[in-house]
gemmi code that builds the backbone of each chain (N, CA, C; Angstrom):
import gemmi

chains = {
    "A": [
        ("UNK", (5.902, 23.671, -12.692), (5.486, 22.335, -12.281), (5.740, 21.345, -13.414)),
        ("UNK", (6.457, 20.503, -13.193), (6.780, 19.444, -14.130), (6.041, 18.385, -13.818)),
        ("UNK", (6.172, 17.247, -14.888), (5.596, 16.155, -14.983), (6.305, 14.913, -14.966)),
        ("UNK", (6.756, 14.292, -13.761), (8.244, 13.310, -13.543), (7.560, 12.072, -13.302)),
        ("UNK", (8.199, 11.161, -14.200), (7.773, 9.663, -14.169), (9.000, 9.033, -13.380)),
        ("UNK", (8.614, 8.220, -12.469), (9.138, 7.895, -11.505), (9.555, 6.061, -11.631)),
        ("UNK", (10.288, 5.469, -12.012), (10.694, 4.268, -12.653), (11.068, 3.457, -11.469)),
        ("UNK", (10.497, 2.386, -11.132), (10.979, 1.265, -10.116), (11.466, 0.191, -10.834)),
        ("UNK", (12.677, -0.103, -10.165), (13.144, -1.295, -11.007), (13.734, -2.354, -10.884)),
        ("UNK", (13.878, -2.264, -9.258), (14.394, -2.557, -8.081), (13.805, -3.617, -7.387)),
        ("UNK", (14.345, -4.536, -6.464), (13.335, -5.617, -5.445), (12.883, -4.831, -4.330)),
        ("UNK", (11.941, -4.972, -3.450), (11.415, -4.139, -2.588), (12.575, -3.777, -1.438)),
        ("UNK", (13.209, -4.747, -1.102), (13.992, -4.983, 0.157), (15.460, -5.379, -0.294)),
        ("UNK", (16.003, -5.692, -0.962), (17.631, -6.009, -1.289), (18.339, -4.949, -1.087)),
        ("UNK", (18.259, -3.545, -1.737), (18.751, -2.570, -1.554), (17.547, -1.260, -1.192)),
        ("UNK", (18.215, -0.236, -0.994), (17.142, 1.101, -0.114), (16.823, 1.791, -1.317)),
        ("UNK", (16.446, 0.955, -2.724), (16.011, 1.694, -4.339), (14.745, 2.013, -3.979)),
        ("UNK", (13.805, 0.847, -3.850), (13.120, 1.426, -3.772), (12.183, 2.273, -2.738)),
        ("UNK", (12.995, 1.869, -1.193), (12.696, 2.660, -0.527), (13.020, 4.666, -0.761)),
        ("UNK", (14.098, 4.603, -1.174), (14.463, 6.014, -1.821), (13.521, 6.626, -3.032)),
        ("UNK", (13.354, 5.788, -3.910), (12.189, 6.187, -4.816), (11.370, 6.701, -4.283)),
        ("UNK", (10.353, 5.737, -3.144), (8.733, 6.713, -2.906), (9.078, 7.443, -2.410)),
        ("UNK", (10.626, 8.044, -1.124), (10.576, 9.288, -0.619), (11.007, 10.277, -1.658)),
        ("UNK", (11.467, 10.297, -2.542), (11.709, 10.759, -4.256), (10.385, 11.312, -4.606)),
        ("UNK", (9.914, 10.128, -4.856), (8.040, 10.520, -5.391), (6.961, 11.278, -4.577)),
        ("UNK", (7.080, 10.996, -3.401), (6.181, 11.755, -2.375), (6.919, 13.226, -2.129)),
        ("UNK", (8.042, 13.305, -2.357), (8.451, 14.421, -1.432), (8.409, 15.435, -2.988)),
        ("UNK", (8.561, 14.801, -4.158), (8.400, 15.643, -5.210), (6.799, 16.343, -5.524)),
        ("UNK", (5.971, 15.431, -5.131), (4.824, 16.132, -5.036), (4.402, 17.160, -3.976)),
        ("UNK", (5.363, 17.637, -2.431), (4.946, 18.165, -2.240), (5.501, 19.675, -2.821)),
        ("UNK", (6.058, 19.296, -3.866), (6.697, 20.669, -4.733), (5.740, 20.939, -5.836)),
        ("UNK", (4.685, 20.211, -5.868), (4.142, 21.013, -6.449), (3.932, 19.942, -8.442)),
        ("UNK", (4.821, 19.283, -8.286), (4.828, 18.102, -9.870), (4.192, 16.908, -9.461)),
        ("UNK", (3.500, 16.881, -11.210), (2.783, 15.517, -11.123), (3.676, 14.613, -11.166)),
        ("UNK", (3.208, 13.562, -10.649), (4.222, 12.503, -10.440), (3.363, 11.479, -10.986)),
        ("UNK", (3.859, 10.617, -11.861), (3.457, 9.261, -12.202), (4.572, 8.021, -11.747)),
        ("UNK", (4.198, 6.992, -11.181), (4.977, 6.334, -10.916), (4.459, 4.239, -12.188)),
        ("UNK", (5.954, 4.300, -12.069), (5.932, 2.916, -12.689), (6.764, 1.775, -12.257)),
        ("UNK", (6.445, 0.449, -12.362), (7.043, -0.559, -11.417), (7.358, -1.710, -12.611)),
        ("UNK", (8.180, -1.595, -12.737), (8.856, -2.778, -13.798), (10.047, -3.661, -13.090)),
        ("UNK", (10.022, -5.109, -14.122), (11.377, -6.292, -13.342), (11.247, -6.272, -11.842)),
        ("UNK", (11.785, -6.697, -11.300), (11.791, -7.423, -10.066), (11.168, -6.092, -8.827)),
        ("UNK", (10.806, -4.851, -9.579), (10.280, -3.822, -8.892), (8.256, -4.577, -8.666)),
        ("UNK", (8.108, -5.183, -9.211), (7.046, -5.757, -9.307), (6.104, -6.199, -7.896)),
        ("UNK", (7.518, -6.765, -7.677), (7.640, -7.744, -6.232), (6.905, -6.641, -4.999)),
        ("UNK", (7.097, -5.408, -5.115), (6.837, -4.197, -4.404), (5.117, -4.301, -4.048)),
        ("UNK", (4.435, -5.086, -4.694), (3.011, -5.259, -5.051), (2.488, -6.458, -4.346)),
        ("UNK", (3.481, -7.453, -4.147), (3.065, -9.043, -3.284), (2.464, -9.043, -2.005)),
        ("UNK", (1.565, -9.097, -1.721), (0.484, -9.142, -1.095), (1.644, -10.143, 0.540)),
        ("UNK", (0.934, -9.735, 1.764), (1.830, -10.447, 2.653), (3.286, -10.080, 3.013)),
        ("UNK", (3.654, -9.776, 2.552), (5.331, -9.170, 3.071), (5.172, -8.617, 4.507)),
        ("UNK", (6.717, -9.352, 4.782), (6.792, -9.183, 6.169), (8.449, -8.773, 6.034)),
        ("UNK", (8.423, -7.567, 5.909), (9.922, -7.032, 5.681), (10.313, -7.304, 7.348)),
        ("UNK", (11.714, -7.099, 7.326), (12.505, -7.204, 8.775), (12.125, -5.834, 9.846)),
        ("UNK", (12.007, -6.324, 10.913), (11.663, -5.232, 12.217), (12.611, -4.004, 11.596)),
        ("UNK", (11.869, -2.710, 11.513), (12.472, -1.532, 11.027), (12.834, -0.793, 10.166)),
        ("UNK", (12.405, -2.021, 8.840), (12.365, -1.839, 7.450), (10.775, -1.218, 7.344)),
        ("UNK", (10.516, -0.508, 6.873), (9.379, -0.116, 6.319), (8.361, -0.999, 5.427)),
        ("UNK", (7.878, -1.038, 5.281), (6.446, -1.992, 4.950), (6.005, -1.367, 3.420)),
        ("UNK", (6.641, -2.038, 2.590), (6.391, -1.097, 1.021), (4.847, -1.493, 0.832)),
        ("UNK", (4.171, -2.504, 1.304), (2.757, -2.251, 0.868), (1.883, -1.231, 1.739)),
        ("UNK", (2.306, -0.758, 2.836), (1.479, 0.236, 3.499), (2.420, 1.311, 3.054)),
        ("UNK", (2.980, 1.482, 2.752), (3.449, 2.670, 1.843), (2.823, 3.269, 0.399)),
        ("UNK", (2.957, 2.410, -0.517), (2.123, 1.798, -1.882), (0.813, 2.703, -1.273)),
        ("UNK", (-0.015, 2.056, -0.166), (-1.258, 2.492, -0.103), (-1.719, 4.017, 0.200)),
        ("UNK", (-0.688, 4.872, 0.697), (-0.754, 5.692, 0.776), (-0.640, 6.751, -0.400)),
        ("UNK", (0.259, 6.396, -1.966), (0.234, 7.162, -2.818), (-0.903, 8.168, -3.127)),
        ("UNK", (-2.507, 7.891, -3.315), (-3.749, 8.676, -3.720), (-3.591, 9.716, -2.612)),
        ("UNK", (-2.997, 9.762, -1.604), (-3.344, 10.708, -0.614), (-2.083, 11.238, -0.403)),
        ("UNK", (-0.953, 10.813, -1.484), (-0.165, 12.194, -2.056), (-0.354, 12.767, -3.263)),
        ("UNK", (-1.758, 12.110, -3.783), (-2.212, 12.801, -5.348), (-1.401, 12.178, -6.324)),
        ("UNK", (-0.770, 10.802, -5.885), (-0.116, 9.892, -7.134), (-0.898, 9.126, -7.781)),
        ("UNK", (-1.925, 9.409, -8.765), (-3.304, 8.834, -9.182), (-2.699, 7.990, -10.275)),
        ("UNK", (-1.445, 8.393, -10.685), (-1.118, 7.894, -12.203), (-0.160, 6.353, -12.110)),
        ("UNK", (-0.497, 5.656, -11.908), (0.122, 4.102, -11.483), (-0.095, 3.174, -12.248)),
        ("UNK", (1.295, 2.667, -12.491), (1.237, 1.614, -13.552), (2.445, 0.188, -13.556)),
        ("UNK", (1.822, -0.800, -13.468), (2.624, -2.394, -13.673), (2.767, -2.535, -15.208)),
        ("UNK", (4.262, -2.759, -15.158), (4.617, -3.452, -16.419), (4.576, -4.653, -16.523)),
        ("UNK", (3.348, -5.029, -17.412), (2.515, -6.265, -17.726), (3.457, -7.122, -18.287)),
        ("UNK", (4.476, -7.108, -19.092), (5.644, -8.221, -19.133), (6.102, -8.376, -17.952)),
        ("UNK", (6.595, -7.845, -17.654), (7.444, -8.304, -15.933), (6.231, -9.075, -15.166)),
        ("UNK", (5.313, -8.688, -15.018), (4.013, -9.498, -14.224), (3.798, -10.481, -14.730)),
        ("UNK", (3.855, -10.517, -16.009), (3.924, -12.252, -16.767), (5.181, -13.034, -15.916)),
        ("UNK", (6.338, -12.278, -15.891), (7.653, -13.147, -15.813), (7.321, -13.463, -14.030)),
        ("UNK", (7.123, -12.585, -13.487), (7.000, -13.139, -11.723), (5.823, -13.118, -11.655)),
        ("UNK", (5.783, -14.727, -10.351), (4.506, -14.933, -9.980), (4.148, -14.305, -8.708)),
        ("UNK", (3.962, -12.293, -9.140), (3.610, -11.813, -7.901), (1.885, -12.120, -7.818)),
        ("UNK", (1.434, -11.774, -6.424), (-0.149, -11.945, -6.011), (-0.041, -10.417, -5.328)),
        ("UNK", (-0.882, -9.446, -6.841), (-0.670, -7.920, -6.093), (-1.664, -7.936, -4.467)),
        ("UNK", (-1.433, -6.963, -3.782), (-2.274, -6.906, -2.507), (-3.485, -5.793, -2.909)),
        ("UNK", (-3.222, -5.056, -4.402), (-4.293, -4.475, -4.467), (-4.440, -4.024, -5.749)),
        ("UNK", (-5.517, -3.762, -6.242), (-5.619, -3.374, -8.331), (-5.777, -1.785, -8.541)),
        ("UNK", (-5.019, -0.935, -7.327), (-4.849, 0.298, -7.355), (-3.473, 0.799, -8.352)),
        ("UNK", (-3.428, -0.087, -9.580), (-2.521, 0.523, -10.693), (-3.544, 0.207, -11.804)),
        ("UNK", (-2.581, 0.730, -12.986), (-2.838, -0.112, -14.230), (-1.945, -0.632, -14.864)),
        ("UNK", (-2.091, -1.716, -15.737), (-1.064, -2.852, -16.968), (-0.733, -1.978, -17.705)),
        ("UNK", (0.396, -1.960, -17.782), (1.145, -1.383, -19.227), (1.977, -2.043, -19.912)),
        ("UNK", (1.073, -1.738, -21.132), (2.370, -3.147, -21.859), (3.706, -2.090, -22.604)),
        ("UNK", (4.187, -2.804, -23.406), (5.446, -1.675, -24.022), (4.867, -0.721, -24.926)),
        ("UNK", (3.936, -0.573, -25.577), (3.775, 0.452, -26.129), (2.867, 1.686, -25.018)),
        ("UNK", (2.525, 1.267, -23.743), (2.267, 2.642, -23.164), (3.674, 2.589, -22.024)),
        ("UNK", (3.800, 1.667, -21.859), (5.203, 2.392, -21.571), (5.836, 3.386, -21.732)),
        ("UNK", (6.388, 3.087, -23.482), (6.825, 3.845, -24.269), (6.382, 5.156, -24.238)),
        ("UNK", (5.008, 5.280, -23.826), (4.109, 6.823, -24.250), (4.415, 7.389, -22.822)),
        ("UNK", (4.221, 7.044, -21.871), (4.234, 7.230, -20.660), (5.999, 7.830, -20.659)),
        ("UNK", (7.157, 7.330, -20.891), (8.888, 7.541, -21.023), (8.315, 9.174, -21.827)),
        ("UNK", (7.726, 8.836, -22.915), (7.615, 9.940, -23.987), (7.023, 11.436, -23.415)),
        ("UNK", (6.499, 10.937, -22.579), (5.233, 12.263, -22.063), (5.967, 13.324, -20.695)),
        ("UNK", (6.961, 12.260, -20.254), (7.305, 12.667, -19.170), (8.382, 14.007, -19.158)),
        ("UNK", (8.435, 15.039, -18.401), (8.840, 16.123, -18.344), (10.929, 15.322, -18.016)),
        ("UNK", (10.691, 14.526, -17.103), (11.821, 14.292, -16.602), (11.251, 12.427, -15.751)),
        ("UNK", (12.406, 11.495, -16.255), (12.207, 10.410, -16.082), (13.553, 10.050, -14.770)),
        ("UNK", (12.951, 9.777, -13.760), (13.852, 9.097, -12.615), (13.549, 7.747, -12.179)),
        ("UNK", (14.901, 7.197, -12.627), (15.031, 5.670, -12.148), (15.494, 4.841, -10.731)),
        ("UNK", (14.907, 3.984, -9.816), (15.449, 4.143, -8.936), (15.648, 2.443, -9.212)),
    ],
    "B": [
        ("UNK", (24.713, 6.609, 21.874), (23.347, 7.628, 22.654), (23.392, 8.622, 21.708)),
        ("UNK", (22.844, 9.213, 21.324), (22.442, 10.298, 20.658), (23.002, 11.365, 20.986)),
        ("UNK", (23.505, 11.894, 19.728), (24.175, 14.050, 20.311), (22.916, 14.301, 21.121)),
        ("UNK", (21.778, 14.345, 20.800), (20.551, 15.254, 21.059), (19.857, 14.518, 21.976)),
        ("UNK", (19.000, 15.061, 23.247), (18.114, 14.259, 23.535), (17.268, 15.307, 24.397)),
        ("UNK", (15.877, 14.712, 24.561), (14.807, 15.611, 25.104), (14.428, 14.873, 26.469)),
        ("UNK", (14.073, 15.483, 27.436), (14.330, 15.133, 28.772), (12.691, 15.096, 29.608)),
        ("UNK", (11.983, 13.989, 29.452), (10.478, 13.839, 29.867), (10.812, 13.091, 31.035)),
        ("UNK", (9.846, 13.400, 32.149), (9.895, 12.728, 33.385), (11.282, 12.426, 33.723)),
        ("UNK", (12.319, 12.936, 33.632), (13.864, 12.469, 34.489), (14.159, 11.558, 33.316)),
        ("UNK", (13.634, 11.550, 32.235), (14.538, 9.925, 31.421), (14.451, 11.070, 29.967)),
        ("UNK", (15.880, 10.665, 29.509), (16.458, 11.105, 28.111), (15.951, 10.538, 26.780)),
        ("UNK", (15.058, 10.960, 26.562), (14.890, 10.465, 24.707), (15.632, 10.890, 23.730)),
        ("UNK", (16.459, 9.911, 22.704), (16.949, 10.479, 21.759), (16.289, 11.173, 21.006)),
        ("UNK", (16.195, 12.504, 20.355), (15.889, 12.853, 19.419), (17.078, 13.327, 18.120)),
        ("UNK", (16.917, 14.031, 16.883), (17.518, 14.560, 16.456), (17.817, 15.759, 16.394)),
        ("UNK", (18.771, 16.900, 15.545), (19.336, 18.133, 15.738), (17.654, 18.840, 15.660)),
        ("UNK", (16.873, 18.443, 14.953), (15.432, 19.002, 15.038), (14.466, 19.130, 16.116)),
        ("UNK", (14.521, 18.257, 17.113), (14.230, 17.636, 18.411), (12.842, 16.700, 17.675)),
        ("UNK", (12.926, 16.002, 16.509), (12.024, 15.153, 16.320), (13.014, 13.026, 16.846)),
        ("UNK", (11.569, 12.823, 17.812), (12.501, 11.458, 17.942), (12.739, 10.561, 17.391)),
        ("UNK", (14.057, 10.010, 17.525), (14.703, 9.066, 16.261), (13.989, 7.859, 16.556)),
        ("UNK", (12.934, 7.699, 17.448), (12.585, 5.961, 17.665), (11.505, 6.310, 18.101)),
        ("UNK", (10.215, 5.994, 16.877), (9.069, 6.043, 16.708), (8.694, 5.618, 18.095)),
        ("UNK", (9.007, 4.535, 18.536), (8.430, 3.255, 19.674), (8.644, 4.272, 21.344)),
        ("UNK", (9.303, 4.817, 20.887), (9.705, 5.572, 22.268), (8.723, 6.413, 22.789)),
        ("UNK", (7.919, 7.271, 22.125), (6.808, 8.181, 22.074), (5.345, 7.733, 23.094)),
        ("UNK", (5.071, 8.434, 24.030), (3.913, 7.884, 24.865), (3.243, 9.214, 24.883)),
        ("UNK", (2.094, 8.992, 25.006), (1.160, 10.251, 24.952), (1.711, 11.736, 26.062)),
        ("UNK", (2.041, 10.825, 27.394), (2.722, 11.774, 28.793), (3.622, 12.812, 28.118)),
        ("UNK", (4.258, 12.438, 26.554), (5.326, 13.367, 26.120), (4.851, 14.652, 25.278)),
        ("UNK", (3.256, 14.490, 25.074), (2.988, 15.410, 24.352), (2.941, 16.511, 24.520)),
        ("UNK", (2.915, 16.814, 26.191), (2.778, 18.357, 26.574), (3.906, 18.875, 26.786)),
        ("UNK", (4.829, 18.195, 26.652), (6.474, 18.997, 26.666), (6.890, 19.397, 25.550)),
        ("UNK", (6.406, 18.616, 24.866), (6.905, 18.602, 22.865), (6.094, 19.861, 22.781)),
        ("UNK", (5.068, 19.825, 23.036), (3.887, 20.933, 22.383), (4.244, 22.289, 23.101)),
        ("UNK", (5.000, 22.343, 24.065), (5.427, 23.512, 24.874), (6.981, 24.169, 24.066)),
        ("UNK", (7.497, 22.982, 23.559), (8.759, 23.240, 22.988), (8.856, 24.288, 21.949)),
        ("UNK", (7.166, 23.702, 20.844), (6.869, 24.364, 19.963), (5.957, 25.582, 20.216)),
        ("UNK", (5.469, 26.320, 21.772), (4.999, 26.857, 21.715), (3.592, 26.834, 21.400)),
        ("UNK", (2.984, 25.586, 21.781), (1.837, 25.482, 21.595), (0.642, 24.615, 22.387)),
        ("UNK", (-0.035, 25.343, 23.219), (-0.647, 25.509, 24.127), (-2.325, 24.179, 23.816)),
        ("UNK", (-2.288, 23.314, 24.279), (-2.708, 21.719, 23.481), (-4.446, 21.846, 23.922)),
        ("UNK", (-4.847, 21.843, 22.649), (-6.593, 21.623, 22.896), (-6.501, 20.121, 22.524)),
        ("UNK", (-8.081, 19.889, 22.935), (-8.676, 18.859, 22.210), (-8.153, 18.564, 20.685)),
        ("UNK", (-8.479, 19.695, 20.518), (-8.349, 19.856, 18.548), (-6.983, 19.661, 18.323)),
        ("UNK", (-5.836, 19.866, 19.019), (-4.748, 19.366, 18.945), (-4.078, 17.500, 19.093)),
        ("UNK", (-5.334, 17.604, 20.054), (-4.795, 16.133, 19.967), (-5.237, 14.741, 19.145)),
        ("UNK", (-6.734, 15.460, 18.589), (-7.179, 14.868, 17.630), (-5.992, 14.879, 16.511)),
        ("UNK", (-5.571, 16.128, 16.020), (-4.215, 15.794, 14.837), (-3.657, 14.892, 15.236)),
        ("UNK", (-2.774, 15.011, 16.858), (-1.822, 14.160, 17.071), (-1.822, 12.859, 16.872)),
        ("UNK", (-2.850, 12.621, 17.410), (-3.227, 10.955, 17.181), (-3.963, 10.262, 15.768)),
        ("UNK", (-4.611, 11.378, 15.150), (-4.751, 11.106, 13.745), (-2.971, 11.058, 12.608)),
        ("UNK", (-2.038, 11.666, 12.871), (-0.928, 11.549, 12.665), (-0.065, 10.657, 12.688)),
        ("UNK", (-0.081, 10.192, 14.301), (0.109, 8.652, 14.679), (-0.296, 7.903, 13.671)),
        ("UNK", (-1.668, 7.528, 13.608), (-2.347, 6.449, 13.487), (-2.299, 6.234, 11.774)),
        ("UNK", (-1.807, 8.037, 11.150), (-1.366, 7.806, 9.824), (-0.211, 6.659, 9.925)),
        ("UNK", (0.408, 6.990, 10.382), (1.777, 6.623, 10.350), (1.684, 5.319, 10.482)),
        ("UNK", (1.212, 4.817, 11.695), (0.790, 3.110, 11.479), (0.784, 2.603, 10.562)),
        ("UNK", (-0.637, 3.051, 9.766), (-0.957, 2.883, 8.518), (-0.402, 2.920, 7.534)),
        ("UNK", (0.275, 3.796, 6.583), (1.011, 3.687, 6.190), (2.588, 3.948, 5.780)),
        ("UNK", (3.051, 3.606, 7.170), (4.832, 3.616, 7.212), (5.338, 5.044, 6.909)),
        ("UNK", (4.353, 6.051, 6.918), (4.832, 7.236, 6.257), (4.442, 8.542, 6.784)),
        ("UNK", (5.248, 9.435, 7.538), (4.921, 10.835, 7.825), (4.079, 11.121, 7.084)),
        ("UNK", (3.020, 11.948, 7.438), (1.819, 12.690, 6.317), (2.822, 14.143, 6.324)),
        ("UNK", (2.989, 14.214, 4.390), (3.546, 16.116, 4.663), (1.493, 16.546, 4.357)),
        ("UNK", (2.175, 17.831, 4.614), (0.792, 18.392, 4.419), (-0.568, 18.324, 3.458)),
        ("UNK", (0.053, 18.155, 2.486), (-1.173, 18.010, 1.267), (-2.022, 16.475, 2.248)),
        ("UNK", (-0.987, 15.388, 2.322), (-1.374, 13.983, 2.540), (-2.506, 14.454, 3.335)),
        ("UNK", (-1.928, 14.968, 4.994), (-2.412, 14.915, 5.779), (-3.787, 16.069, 5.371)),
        ("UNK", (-3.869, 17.122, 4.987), (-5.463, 17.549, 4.343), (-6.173, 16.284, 4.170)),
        ("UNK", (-5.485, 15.726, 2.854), (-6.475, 14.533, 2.289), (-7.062, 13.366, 2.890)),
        ("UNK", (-6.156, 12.883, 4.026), (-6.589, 11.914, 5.180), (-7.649, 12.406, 6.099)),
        ("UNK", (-7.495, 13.341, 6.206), (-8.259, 14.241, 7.362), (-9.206, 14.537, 7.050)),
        ("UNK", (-9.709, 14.982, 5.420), (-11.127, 14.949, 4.921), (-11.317, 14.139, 4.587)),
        ("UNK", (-10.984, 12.830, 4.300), (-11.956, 11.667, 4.328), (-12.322, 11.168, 5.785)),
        ("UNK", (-11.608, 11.482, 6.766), (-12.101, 10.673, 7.784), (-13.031, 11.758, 8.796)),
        ("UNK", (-12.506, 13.324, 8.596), (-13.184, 14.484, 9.121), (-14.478, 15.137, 8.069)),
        ("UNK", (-13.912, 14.768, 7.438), (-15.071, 15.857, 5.995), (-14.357, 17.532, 5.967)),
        ("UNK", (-14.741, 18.368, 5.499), (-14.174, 19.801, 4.848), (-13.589, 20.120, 5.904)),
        ("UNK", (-14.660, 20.299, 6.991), (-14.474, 21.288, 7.949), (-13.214, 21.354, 8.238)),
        ("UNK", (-12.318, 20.304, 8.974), (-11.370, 19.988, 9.622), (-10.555, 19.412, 8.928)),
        ("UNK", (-10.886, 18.851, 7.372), (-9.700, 18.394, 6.110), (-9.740, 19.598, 5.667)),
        ("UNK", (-8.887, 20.964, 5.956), (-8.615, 21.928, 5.225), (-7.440, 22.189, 5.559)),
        ("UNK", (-6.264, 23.356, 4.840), (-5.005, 23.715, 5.663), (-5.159, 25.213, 6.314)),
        ("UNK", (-6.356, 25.283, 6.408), (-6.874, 26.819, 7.359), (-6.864, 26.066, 8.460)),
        ("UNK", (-7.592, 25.033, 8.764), (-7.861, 24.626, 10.134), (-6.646, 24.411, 10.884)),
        ("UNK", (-6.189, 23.400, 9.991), (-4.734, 22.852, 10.823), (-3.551, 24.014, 11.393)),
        ("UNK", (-3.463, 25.197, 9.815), (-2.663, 25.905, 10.055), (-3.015, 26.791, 11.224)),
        ("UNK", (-4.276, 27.385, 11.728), (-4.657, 27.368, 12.833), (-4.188, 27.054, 14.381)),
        ("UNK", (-4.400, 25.884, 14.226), (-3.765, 25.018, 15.507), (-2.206, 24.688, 15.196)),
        ("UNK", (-1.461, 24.530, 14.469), (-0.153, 24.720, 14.350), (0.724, 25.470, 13.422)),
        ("UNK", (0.665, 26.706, 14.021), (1.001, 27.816, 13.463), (2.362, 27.617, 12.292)),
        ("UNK", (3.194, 27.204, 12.604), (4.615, 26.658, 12.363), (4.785, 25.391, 11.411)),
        ("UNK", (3.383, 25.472, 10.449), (3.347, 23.943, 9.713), (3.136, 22.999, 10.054)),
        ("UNK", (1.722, 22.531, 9.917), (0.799, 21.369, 10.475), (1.682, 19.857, 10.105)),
        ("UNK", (2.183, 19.566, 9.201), (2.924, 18.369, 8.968), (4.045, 18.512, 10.093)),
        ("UNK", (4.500, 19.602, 10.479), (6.102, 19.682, 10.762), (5.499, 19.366, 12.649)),
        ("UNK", (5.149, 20.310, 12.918), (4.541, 20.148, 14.418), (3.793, 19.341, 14.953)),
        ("UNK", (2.703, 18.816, 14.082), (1.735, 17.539, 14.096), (2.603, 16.497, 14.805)),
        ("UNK", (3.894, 15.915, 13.274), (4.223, 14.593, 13.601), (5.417, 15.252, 14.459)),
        ("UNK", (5.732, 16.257, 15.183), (7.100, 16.254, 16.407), (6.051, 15.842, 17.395)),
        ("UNK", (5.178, 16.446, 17.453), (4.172, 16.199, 18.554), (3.786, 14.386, 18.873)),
        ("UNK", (3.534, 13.752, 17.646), (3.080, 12.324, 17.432), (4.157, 11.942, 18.199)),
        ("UNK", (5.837, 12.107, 17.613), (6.749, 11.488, 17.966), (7.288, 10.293, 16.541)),
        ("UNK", (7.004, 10.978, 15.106), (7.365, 10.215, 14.100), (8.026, 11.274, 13.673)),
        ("UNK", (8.937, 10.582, 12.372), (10.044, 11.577, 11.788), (9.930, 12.008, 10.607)),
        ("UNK", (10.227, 13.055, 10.617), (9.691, 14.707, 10.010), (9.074, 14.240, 8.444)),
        ("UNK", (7.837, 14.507, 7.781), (7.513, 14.112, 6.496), (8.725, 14.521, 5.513)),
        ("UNK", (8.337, 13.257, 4.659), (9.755, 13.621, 3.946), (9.860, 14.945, 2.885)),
        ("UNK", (8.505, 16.042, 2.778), (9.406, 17.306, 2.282), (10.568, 18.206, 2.971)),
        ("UNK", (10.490, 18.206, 4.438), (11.420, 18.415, 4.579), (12.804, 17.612, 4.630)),
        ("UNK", (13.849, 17.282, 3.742), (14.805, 17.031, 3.179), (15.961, 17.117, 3.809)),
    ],
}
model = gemmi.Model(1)
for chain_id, residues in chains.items():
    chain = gemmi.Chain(chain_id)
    for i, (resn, *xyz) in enumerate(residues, 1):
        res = gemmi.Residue()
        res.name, res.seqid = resn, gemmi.SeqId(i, " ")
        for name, pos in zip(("N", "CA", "C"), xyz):
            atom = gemmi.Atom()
            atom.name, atom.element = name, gemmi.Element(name[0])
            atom.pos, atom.b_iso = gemmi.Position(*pos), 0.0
            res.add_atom(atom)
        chain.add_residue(res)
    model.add_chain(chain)
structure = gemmi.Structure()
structure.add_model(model)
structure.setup_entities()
């Protein structure tokens, strides 16, 4: 069982990044690895409260909400990028990371995937 | 039209090579006892409580429950008894995530790959 940090970095809806990520992240936990996930740069946006993606696109905030009940407890916003966009999260089910836990978080990780 | 399709009341639903259907919206409860026959499985109450707790995951959040999820949803809203994977595995012999959501009519949790 490894320990895979899971990197968003992506806009919610421009391309299928970060839709591919959470099926990445969810489907890795049911193997059995912790998964930590992180949301940096315009991956941020993933958090904006209100989104109304297009008929058939998936809904990244009712997605988001489901992580604890794949045992993804470990969640974290990169607090520079949240300075730079004026997102309004829909919920305070992460935590701020500035660059030095970043850094620890890159450091700790068994295996780092970027989407 | 679809290679695949499953045949309820005289009308063709697409499904896929899995016979899970490709269009969430298509799914009406009338389809559950054909699906559940497909899989060999003979529909209680207790079955359809999953089913529609499955569904109603899915509403919620945009996402097949694989199994762990669906335990964890199921004991917060059931408590032990019925949030366990004895129970479920029970009533769907063949993997409670996998049979649950063919039954719902959503597409397959994403461990299976």
């Amino acid at each position: 069982m490894a320990s895979i940090l899971v990197r968003f970095t992506s806009a919610p809806y421009s391309t299928s990044s970060a839709s591919d990520g959470l099926d990445f992240a969810l489907a890795a936990t049911n193997y059995g690895h912790h998964v930590t996930v992180v949301f940096e740069g315009l991956a941020v946006w993933m958090w904006q409260a209100n989104q109304q993606p297009p008929d058939g696109v998936k809904n990244m905030t009712k997605r988001l909400k489901s992580l604890p009940l794949f045992d993804i407890e470990d969640c974290y916003i990169c607090q520079p990028s949240l300075n730079t966009y004026p997102v309004t999260p829909f919920s305070q089910a992460f935590q701020a990371a500035d660059s030095n836990t970043l850094i620890t978080l890159l450091k700790n990780a068994d295996h780092v995937v970027t989407f | 039209m679809s290679e695949y399709t499953f045949e309820v009341n005289g009308q063709a639903v697409p499904v896929d090579k899995n016979g899970y259907l490709l269009n969430v919206s298509d799914w009406h409860e009338d389809m559950v006892p054909a699906l559940a026959a497909q899989e060999g499985i003979s529909l209680t109450e207790a079955h359809w409580e999953v089913v529609r707790f499955v569904r109603e995951f899915y509403m919620e959040y945009d996402t097949s429950p694989a199994i762990r999820a669906l335990v964890n949803a199921m004991k917060q809203t059931y408590g032990p008894d019925k949030g366990n994977s004895r129970y479920l595995q029970r009533l769907f012999p063949k993997g409670p995530a996998k049979q649950a959501t063919k039954l719902a009519g959503l597409p397959k949790p994403a461990k299976c790959l």
